[in-house]
C-alpha positions in Angstrom: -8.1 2.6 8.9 -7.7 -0.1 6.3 -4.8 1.1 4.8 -5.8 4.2 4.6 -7.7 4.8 8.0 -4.3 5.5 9.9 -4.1 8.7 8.0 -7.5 10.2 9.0 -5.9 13.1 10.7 -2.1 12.7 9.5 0.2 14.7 12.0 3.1 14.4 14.3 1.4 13.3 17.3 -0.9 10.2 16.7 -1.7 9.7 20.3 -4.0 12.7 19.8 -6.0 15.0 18.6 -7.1 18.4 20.0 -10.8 16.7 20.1 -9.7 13.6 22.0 -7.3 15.3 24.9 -8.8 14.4 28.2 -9.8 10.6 27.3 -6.7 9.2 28.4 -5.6 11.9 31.3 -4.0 10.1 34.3 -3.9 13.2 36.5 -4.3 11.6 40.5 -6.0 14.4 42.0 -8.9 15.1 40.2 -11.8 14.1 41.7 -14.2 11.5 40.2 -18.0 11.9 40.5 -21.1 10.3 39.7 -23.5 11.6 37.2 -26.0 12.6 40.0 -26.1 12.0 43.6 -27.7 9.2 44.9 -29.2 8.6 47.9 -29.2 4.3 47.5 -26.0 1.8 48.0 -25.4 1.5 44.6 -21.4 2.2 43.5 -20.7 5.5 42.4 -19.3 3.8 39.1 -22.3 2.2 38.0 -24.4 3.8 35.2 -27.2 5.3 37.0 -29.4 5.8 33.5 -33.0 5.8 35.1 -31.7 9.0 37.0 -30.3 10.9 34.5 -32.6 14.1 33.3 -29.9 13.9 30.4 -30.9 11.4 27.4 -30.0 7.5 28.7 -28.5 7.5 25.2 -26.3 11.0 25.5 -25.0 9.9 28.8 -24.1 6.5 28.0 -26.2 3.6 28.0 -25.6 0.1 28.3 -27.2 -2.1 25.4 -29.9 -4.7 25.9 -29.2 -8.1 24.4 -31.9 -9.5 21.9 -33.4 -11.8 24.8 -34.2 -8.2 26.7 -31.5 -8.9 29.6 -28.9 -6.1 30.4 -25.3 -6.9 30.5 -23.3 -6.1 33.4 -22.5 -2.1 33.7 -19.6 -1.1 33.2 -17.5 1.1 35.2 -15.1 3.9 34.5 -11.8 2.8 33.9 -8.6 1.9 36.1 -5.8 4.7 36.4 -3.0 2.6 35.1 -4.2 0.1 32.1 -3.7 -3.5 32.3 -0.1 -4.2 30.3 -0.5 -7.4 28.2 2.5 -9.7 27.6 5.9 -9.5 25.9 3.9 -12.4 23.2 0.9 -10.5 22.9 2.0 -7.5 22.0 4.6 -8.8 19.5 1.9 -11.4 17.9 0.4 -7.8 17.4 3.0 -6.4 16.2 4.0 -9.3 13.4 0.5 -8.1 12.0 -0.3 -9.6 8.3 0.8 -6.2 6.7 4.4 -7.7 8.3 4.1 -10.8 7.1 3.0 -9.8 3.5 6.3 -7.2 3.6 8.8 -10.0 4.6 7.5 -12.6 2.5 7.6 -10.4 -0.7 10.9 -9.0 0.3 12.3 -12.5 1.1 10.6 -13.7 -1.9 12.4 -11.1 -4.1 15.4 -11.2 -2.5 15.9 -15.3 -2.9 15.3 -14.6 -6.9 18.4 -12.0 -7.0 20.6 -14.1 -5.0 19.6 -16.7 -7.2 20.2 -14.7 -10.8 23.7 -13.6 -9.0 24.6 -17.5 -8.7 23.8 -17.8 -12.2 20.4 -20.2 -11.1 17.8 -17.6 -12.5 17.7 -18.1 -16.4 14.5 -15.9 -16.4 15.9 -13.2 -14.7 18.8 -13.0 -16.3 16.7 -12.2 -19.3 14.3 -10.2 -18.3 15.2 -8.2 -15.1 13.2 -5.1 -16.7 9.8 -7.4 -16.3 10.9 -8.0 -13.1 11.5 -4.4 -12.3 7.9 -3.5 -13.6 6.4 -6.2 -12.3 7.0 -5.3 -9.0 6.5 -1.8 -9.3 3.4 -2.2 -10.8 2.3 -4.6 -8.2 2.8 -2.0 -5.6 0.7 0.6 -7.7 -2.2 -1.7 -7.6 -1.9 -2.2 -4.0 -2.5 1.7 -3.4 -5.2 2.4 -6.6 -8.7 3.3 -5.6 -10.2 1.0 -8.4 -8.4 -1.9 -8.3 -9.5 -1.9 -4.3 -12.9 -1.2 -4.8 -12.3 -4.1 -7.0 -11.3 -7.0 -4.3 -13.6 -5.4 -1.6 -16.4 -5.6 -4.1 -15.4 -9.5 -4.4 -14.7 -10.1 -0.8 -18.3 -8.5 -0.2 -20.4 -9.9 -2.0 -18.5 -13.3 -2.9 -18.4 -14.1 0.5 -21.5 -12.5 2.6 -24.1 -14.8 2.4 -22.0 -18.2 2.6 -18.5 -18.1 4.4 -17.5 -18.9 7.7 -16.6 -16.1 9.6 -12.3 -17.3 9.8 -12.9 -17.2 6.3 -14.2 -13.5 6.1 -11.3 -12.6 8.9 -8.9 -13.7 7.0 -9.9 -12.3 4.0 -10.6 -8.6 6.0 -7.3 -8.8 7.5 -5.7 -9.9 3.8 -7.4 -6.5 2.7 -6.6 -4.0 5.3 -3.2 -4.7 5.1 -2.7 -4.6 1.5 0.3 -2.0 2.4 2.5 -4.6 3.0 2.4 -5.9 -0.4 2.4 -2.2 -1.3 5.6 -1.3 0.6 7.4 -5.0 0.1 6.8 -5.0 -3.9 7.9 -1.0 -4.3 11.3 -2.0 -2.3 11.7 -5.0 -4.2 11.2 -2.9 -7.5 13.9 -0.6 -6.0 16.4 -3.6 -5.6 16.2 -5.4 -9.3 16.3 -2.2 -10.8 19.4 -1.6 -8.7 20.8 -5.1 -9.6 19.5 -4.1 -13.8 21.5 -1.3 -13.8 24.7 -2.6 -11.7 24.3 -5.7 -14.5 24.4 -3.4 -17.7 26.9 -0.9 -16.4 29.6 -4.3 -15.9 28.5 -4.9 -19.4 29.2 -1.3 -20.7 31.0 -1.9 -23.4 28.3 -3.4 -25.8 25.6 -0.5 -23.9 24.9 2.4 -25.5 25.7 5.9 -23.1 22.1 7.1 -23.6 20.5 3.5 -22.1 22.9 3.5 -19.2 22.5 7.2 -18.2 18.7 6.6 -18.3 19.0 3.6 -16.5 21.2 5.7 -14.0 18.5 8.0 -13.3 15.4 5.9 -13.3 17.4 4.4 -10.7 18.1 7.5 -8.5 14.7 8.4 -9.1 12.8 5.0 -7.9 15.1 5.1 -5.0 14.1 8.5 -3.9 10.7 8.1 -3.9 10.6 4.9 -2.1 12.4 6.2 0.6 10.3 8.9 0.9 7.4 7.0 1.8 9.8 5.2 5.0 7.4 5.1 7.6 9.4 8.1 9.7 9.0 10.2 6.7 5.5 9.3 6.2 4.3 10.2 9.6 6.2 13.1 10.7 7.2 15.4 7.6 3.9 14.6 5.6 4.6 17.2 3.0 8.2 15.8 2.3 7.1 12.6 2.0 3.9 14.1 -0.6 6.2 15.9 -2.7 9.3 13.5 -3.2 6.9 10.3 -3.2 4.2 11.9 -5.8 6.5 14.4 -7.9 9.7 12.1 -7.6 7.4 9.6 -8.1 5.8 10.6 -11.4 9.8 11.6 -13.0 10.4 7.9 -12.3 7.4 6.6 -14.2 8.5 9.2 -17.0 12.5 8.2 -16.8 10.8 4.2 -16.9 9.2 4.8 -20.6 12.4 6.7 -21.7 14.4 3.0 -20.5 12.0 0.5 -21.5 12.0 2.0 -24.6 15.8 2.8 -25.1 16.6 -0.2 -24.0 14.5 -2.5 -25.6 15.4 -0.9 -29.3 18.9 -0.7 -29.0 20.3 -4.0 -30.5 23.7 -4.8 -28.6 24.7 -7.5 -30.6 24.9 -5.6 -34.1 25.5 -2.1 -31.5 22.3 0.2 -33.2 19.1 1.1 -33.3 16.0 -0.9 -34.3 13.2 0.9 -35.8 10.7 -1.9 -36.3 7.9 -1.6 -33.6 7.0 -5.5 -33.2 10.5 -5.9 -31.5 8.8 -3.0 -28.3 5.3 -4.1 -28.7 6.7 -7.8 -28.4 8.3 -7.1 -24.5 6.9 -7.6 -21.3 8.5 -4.8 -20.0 6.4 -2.0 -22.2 3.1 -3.4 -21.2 3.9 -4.0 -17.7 4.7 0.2 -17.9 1.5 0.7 -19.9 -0.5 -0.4 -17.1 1.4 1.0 -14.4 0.6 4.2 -16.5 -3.4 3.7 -16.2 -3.4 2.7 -13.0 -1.4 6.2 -11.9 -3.8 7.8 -13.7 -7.0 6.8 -13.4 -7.8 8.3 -9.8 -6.5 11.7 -11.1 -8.6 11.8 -13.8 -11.7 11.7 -11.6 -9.9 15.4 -9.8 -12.8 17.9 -9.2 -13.2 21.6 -7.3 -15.8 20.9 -5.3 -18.3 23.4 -3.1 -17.9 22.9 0.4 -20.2 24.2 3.2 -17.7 24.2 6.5 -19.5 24.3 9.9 -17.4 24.8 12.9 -18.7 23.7 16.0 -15.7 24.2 18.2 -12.3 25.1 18.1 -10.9 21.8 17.8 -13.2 20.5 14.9 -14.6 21.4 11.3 -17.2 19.4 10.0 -17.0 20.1 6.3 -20.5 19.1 4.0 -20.4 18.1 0.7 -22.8 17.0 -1.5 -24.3 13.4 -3.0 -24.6 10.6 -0.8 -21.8 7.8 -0.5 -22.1 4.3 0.7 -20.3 3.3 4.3 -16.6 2.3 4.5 -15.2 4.9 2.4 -12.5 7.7 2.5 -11.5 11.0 0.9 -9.0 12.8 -0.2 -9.4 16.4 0.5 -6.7 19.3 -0.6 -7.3 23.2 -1.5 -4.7 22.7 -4.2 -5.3 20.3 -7.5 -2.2 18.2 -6.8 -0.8 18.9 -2.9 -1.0 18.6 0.2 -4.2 15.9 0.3 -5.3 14.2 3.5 -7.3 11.7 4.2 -10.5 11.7 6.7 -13.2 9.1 7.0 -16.9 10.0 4.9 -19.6 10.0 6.9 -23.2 9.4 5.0 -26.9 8.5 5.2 -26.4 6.6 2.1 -26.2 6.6 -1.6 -29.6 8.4 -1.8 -28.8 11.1 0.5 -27.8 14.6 -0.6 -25.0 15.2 1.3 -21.7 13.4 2.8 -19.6 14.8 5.9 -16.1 14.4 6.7 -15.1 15.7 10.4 -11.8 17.5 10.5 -9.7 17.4 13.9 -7.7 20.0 14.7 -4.4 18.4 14.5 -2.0 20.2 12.0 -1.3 23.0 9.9 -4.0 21.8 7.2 -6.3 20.9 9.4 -6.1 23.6 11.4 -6.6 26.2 8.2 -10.2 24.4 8.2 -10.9 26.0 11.6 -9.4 29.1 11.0 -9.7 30.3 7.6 -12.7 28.2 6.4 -12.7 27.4 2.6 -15.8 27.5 0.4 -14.1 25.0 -2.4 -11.5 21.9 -1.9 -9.9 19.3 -4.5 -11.3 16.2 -4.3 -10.7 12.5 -6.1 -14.9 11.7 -7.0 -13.6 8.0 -7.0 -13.1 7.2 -3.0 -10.7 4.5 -1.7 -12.1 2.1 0.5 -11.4 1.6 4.4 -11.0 -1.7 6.4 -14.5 -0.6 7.4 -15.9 -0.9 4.3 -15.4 -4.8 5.0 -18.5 -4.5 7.5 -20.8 -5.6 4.8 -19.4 -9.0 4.9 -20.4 -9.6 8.5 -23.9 -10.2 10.3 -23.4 -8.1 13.8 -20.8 -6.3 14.6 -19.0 -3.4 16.8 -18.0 -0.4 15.7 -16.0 1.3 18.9 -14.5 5.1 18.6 -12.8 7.9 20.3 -13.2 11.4 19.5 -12.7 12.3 15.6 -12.4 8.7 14.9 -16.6 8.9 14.6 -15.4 10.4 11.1 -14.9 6.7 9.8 -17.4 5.0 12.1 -20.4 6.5 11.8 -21.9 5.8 8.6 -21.7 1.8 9.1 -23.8 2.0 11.9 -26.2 4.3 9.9 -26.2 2.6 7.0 -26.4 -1.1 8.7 -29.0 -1.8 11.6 -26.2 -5.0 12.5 -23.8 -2.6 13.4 -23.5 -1.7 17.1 -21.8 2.4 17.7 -19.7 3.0 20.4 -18.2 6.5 21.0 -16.2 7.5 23.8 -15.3 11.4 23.5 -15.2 14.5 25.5 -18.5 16.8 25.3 -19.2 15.2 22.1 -22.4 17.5 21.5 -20.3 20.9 22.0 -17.1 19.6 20.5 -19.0 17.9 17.1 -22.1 20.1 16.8 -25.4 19.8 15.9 -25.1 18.0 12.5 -23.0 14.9 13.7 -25.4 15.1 17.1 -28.3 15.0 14.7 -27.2 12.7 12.2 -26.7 9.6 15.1 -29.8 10.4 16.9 -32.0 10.4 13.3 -30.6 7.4 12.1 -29.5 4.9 15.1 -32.2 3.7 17.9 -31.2 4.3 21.5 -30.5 0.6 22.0 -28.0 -0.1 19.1 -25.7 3.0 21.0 -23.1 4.2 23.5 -22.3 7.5 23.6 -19.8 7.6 26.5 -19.2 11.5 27.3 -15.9 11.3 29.5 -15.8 14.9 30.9 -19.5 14.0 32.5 -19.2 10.8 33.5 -15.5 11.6 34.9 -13.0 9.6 32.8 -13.2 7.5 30.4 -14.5 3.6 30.6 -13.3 0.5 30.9 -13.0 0.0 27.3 -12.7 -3.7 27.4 -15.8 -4.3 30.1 -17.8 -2.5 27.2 -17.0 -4.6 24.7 -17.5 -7.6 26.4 -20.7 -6.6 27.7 -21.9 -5.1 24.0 -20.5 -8.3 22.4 -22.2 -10.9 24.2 -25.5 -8.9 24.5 -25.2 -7.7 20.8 -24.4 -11.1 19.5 -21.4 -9.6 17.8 -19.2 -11.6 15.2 -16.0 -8.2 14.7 -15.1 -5.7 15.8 -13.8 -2.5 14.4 -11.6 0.1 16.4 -10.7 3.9 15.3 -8.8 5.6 18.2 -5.9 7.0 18.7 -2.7 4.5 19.0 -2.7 4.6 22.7 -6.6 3.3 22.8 -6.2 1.5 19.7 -3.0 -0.8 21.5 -4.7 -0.9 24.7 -8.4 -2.4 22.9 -6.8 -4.9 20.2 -4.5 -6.6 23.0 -7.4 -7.0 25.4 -9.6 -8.2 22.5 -6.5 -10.6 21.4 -6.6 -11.9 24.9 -10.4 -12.4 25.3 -10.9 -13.8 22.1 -12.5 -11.3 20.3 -12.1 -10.7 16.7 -10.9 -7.2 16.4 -9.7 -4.7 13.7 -7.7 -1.8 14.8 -6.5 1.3 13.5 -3.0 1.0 11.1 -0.1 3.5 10.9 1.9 1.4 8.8 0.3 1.4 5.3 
């Protein structure tokens, strides 16, 4: 979810949703059947396609590779999941989001050690910049534009030419743009900290009013950051919204009134300047003038939008808006202009279709006002951010594996793209999703280029990691991409990590 795919259905609980329960059930005493009973020696876990009266395609085929020889069948999966090792699972875990946060925060943290010893002339001078410069570093890291921006470079600067370590690298650079996000806002936090510690020992040539703004930039910038911890984030999502936007937008305010105070108070004569070359002439006023645009830009693209909702189960809203939106992108979605927005993955024939999707899982209280109290307008950002799947474009054949909602941000690749390869392991998919999303894979994707693995027919889920071997070798596969919850997601990237497959998972950490 690219940075922002992790926050599809944002809740307390990211194991699962209401529409994935079941896929990962490790009750002993149910039963496991075939599809139908067979009268031949075959194994009961084989996929018996050629006797199904059910489509081949609902039940869940096996893809043909582009020399017309199956792969090996996969069976459903083992009870108890293979459990990679300790190295594994922590190269995993030291993902580049990781090492983007602890080199900027090392990084940062080296240059105020360094100003403290007196080694730092620049700093010294201009802390503000520094302040600003980091701040508005981590404001580009999270703007709609500016990432449309580097995807739009990575896409089509790299497509046709690059090797694919080249286009891994540069996919994993922009999925986990958060790090410089979070490393770069925490950073800002600490000189601004250091600015004001530095004025306040020097208080006797400071004006009050400069200190007490600096005072409460400070408090301010501090508040917000912490907001956004990743505890915060996750499990009080409407704290986090509120301190981290509100708190957020005081501290942009409370930066002009500092910059501006303290860049026209002239401590060696102790007044005011009134000339405006000595502002227009400092790095910190423009480094705030484009922190200021870049705040503002996605909000000025805020519309009410119609909104058909169609509600195909208890568990899922599938909410149709209209003009058409290319693959890879998400939306922001609230029934208020400035609270409570969450994210879900866009699902779309393409630019020239009339409609988009988004599919809503039943998961909190937002999500689950969708299902129960449908609305016929939301608020909605026209300018989209871009997932980690809209890096797809940059490769020739690829996988794009999902449980339950997770379809929401995997779909339209595979529509859009005849190199993409769907797999989608749910529960009663067709009574759970509906018509629409039923109708919108089987329109647009041939029988071949699909799985559709129901797990409440076919008696549990599969072996996951089988199928992806199978579909990557047969399927002549160069990624894969992975939307599931974090129990699938952890279990599918450390079996691709250990065969050798390149694989992009779902973050949490963004």
């Amino acid at each position: 979810m690219s940075h922002a795919e992790s926050d599809l259905n944002p809740g307390p609980n990211r194991d699962f949703d209401d529409a994935e329960k079941g896929l990962y059930d490790d009750t002993p005493n149910l039963p496991i059947f075939p599809p139908l009973a067979s009268t031949d020696e075959r194994p009961q876990n084989r996929i018996d396609t050629a006797l199904s009266p059910t489509s081949p395609v609902h039940e869940g085929t096996t893809p043909f590779s582009r020399e017309g020889k199956p792969p090996k069948l996969t069976s459903v999966a083992p009870r108890k999941p293979t459990r990679e090792s300790r190295w594994i699972r922590c190269q995993l875990w030291f993902n580049t989001y990781r090492k983007f946060f602890t080199f900027v925060t090392l990084l940062n943290l080296a240059g105020i050690i360094m100003v403290s010893l007196g080694r730092f002339s620049y700093a010294e001078t201009h802390s503000g910049a520094l302040v600003l410069g980091n701040l508005l570093t981590a404001v580009l890291m999270r703007n709609e534009l500016f990432l449309r921006f580097l995807y739009a470079i990575a896409i089509y600067g790299l497509r046709s030419w690059a090797p694919i370590w080249l286009k891994l690298s540069v996919t994993s650079i922009l999925q986990h743009v958060g790090g410089i996000h979070s490393g770069c806002a925490l950073s800002g936090a600490a000189w601004l900290v250091y600015k004001i510690v530095d004025i306040v020992r020097h208080r006797s040539v400071q004006h009050r009013t400069v200190i007490a703004t600096g005072i409460l930039t400070n408090i301010l910038v501090i508040i917000s950051v912490l907001s956004a911890f990743p505890w915060i984030r996750n499990y009080h999502h409407n704290v986090f919204e509120r301190h981290h936007r509100f708190i957020g937008w005081l501290g942009l305010g409370a930066t002009w009134c500092f910059v501006i105070l303290g860049n026209t108070y002239d401590i060696k004569h102790g007044r005011w300047r009134h000339d405006a070359n000595s502002l227009l002439s400092v790095q910190e006023l423009w480094f705030a003038v484009f922190m200021t645009i870049f705040v503002l830009i996605p909000w000025l693209t805020l519309r009410k939008v119609p909104v058909d909702v169609e509600i195909p189960s208890p568990k899922v809203a599938v909410l149709r808006f209209e003009r058409g939106i290319q693959q890879g992108l998400l939306g922001r979605i609230s029934r208020t202009s400035i609270m409570e927005y969450h994210a879900f993955g866009i699902i779309s024939e393409g630019r020239k279709s009339p409609y988009h999707y988004m599919i809503c899982g039943v998961q909190g209280d937002f999500t689950e006002s969708l299902v129960k109290n449908p609305p016929k307008h939301v608020w909605t950002r026209e300018l989209k951010f871009a997932g980690v799947g809209h890096a797809s474009a940059m490769f020739k054949r690829g996988i794009r594996i999902c449980t339950g909602t997770g379809i929401g941000a995997a779909l339209s690749t595979c529509i859009q793209s005849q190199n993409w390869f769907l797999i989608w392991i749910g529960s009663d998919q067709e009574k759970t999703f509906g018509p629409t999303i039923t109708g919108l894979i089987h329109n647009n994707i041939e029988p071949e280029r699909m799985i559709l693995w129901d797990s409440k027919k076919r008696g549990g889920r599969p072996d996951t990691m089988q199928l992806l071997k199978d579909t990557w070798r047969s399927f002549g596969a160069e990624v894969i991409f992975i939307t599931s919850n974090m129990k699938g997601n952890n279990e599918m990237m450390q079996g691709c990590h250990v065969a050798g497959l390149h694989a992009f998972g779902t973050l949490w950490d963004f």
